[in-house]
C-alpha positions as a printed Julia matrix, in Angstrom:
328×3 Matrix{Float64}:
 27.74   -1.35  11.35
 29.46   -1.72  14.94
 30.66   -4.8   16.27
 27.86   -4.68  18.38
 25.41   -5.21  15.63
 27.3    -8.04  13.92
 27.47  -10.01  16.7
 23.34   -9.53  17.19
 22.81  -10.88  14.17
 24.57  -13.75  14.29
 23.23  -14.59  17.82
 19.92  -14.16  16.41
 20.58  -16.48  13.62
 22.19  -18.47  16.13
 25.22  -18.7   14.14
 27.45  -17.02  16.95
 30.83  -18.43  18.28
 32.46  -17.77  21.58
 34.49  -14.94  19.5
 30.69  -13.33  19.3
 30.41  -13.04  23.09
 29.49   -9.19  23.64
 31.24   -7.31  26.19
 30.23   -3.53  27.38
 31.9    -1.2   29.54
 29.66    0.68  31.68
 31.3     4.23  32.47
 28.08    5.83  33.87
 29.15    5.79  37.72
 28.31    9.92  37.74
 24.4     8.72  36.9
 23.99    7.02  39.98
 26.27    7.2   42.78
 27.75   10.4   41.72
 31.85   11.81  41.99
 33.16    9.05  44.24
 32.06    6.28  42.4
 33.83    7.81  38.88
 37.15    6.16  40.9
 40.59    7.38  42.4
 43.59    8.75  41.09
 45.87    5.72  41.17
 49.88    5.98  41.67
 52.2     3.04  40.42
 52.87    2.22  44.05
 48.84    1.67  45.3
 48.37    4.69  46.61
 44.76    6.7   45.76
 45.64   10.58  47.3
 42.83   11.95  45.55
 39.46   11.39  43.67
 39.7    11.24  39.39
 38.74   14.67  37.54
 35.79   14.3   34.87
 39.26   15.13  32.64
 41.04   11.69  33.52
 37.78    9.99  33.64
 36.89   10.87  30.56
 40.69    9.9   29.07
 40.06    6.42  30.99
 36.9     6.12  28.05
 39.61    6.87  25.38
 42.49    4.69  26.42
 39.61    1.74  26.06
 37.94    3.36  23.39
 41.63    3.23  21.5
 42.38   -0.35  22.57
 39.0    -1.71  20.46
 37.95   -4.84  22.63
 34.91   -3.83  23.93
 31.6    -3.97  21.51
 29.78   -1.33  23.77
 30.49    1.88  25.79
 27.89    3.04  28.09
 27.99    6.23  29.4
 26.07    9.49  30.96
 24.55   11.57  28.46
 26.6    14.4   29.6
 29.87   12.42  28.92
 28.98   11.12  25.94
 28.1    14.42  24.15
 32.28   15.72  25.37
 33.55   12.24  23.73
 31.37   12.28  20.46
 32.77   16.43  20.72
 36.18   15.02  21.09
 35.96   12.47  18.13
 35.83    9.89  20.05
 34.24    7.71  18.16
 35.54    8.56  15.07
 36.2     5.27  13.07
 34.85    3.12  16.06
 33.08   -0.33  15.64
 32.6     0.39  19.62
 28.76    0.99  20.05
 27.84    4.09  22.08
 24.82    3.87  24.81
 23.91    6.16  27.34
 22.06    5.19  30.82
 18.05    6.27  29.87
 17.08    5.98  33.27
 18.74    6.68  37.1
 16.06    4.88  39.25
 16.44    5.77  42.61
 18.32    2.68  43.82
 21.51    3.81  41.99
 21.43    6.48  43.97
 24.01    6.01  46.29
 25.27    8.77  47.22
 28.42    9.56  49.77
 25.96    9.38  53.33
 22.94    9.2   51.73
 20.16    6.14  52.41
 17.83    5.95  48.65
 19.02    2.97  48.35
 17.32    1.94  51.19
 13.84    1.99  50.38
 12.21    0.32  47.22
 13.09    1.49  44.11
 11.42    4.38  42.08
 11.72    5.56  38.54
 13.13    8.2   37.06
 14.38    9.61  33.81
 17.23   12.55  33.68
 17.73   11.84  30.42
 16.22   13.3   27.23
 15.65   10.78  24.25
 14.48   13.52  22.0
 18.21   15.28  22.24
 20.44   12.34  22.97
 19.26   10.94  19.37
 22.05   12.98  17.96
 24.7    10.92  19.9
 23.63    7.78  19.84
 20.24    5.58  18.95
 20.94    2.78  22.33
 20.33    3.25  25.41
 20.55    1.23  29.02
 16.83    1.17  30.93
 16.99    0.15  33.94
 14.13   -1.41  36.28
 14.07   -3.16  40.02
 11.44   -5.28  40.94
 10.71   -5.7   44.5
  7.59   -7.55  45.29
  6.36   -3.74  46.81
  3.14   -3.65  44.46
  2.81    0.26  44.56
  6.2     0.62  43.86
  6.23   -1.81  41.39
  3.43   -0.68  39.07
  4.94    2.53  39.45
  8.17    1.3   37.44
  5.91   -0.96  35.13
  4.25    2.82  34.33
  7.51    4.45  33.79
  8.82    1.57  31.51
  5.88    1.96  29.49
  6.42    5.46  29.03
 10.09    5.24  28.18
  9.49    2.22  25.28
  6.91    4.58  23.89
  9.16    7.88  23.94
 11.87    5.34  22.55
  9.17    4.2   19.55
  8.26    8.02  18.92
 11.97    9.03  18.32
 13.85    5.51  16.57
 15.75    4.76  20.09
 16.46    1.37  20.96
 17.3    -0.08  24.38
 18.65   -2.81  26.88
 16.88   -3.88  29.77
 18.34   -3.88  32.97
 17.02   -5.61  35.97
 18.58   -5.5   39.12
 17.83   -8.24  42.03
 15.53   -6.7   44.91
 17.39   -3.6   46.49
 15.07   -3.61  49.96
 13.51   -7.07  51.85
 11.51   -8.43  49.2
  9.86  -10.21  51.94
 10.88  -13.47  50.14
 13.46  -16.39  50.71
 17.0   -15.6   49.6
 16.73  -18.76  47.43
 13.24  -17.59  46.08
 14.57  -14.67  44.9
 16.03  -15.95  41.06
 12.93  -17.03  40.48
 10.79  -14.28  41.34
 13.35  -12.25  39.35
 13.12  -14.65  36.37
  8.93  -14.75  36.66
  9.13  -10.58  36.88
 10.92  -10.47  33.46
  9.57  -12.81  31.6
  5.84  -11.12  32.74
  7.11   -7.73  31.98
  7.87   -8.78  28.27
  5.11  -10.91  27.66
  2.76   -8.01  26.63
  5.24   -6.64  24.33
  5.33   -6.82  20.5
  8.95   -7.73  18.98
  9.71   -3.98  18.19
  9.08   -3.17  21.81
 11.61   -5.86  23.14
 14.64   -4.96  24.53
 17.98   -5.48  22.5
 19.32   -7.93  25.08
 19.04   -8.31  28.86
 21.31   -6.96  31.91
 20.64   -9.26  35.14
 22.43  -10.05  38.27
 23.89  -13.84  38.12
 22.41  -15.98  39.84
 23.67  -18.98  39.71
 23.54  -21.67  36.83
 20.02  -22.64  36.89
 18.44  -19.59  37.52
 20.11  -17.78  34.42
 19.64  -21.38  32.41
 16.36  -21.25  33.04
 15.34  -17.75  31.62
 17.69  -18.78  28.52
 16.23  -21.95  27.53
 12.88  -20.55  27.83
 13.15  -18.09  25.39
 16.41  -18.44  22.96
 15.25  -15.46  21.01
 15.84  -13.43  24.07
 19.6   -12.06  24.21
 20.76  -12.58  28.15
 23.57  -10.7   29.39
 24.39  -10.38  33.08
 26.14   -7.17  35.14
 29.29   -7.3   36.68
 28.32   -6.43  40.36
 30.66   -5.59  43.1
 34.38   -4.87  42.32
 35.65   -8.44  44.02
 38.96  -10.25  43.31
 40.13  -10.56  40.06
 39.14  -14.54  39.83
 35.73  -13.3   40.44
 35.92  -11.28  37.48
 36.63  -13.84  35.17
 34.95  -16.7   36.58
 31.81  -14.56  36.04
 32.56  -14.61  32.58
 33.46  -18.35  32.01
 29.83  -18.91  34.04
 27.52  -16.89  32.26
 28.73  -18.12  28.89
 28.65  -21.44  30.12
 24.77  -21.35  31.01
 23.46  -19.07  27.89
 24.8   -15.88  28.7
 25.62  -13.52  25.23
 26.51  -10.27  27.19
 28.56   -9.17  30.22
 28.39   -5.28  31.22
 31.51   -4.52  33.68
 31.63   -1.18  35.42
 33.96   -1.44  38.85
 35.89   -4.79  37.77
 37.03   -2.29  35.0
 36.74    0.85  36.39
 38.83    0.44  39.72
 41.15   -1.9   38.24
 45.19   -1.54  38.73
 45.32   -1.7   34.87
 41.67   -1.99  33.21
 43.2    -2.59  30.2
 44.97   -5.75  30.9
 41.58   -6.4   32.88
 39.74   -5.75  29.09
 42.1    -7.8   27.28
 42.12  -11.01  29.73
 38.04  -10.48  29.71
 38.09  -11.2   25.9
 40.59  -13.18  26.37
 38.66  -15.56  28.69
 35.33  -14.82  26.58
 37.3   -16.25  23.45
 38.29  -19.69  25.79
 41.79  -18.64  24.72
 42.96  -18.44  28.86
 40.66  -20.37  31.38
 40.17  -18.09  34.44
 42.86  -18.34  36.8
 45.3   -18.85  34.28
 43.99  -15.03  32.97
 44.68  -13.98  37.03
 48.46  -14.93  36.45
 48.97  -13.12  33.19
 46.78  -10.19  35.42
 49.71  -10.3   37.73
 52.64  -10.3   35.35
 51.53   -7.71  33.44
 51.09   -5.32  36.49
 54.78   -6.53  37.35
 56.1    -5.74  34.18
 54.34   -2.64  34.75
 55.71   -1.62  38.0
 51.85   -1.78  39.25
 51.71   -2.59  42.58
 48.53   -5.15  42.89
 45.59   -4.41  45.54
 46.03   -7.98  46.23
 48.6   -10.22  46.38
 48.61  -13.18  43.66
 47.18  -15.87  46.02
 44.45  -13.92  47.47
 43.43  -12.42  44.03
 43.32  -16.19  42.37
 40.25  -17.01  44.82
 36.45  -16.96  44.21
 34.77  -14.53  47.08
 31.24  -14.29  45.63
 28.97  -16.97  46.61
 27.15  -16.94  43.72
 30.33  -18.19  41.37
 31.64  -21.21  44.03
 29.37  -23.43  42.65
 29.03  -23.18  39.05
């Protein structure tokens, strides 16, 4: 069994510890926004000449693959089959996922504009031959409050869990915030998020449910709410934007503090000086061994034992810059 699966259980049973907190690393950025998002070459000194080959993105997997701290690795399908080719996984507890779905949202795209109108759904991805690689997958779903394109996702969803069913694939559910005006208040939006969900699952038997949840934080009661209203339901929230590297941590100290199980980082790991210092102080945090600014100052020294010259400088990086986290 992978970590992954041990920690499950005991949430389940709820029997977990802080040690049981689940985090994933989400290496997919070629299934949505394409080659710009998969990151820059980065030289000791700051500098970012050039774009990362697949090559050194996919030896970014390994290095965290290697450094076992992370329970999940989610990646493209296409990636995925090179790494399990590569042995990758060989002797892993790290569980490997692949993104199911690449809804038209993600689609962001150097100049393009997708992202601009209400999300659709759609599937690259093949259940039916990923099966050999891996049995989890990430699905993906944005509601927002557009009822055509809404039922249209509803549809899709429906699809995928039965295609899942048909072929022994399980999944986590993803749900983004609105990505166009969801003609609602900005404070109304949590709980039209929160309503969407829990309505989505209610017609679902317990072999249809998802593993666990993705969801945007927003803010303690919002994400307390959804917890407390069904423990049986695993919450984890998404990392969002790349911020400082406070933000990154106090996101973690948050969503545990309010229910959270699960935290899926992409760019706070991805684009990071050193992601895996960034890894390490995540657990590290997770575990309540560092609180989070005292994980921003070991950030620091170990980029200056490094010779890694920081994006930001120490004071800058130590502050909170997403509204969300200044008040939790």
């Amino acid at each position: 069994m992978t970590r992954l699966e041990d920690k499950l259980a005991r949430i389940r049973a709820g029997q977990d510890k802080r040690t049981d907190f689940i985090i994933a690393d989400a290496k997919d950025p070629d299934m949505g926004p394409g080659l710009h998002a998969v990151g820059t070459a980065r030289l000791p000194d700051g500098a970012t000449p050039r774009l990362r080959t697949r090559e050194e993105f996919l030896g970014s997997i390994e290095e965290v693959l290697a450094q076992d701290v992370v329970d999940i690795m989610l990646t493209s399908v296409s990636n995925l089959e090179r790494l399990v080719q590569r042995n990758a996984f060989a002797g892993s507890r790290v569980k490997p996922a692949i993104r199911a779905n690449d809804t038209t949202d993600v689609w962001r795209h150097r100049g393009a504009t997708y992202h601009h109108e209400p999300s659709r759904p759609f599937r690259t991805a093949s259940i039916a031959r990923v099966k050999a690689l891996t049995d989890l997958g990430l699905y993906s779903i944005t509601f927002t409050n557009h009822l055509d394109a809404d039922v249209a996702s509803l549809e899709a969803f429906r699809a995928f869990r039965e295609d899942a069913a048909a072929h022994g694939f399980s999944y986590f559910l993803e749900v983004f915030n609105p990505n166009v005006d969801a003609r609602l208040e900005l404070e109304s939006v949590p709980a039209f998020v929160n309503d969407a969900i829990v309505r989505c699952l209610a017609g679902l038997t317990e072999v249809e449910r998802p593993r666990f949840l993705k969801i945007a934080y927003n803010g303690p009661k919002a994400l307390d709410e959804l917890v407390s209203y069904d423990p049986s339901l695993v919450v984890g929230v998404l990392g969002g934007g790349a911020g400082t590297t406070r933000d990154c941590f106090e996101l973690i100290h948050q969503a545990q503090k309010y229910g959270a199980k699960v935290a899926l980082f992409g760019r706070k790991i991805n684009l990071a000086e050193s992601p895996l210092d960034i890894v390490r102080l995540m657990r590290a945090v997770s575990d309540g061994a560092l609180t989070p600014n005292e994980a921003v100052e070991d950030y620091h020294d170990a980029l200056l034992r490094k010779g890694l010259k920081p994006s930001r400088d120490y004071a800058s990086d130590s502050e909170i810059t997403e509204a969300v986290l200044r008040h939790g």
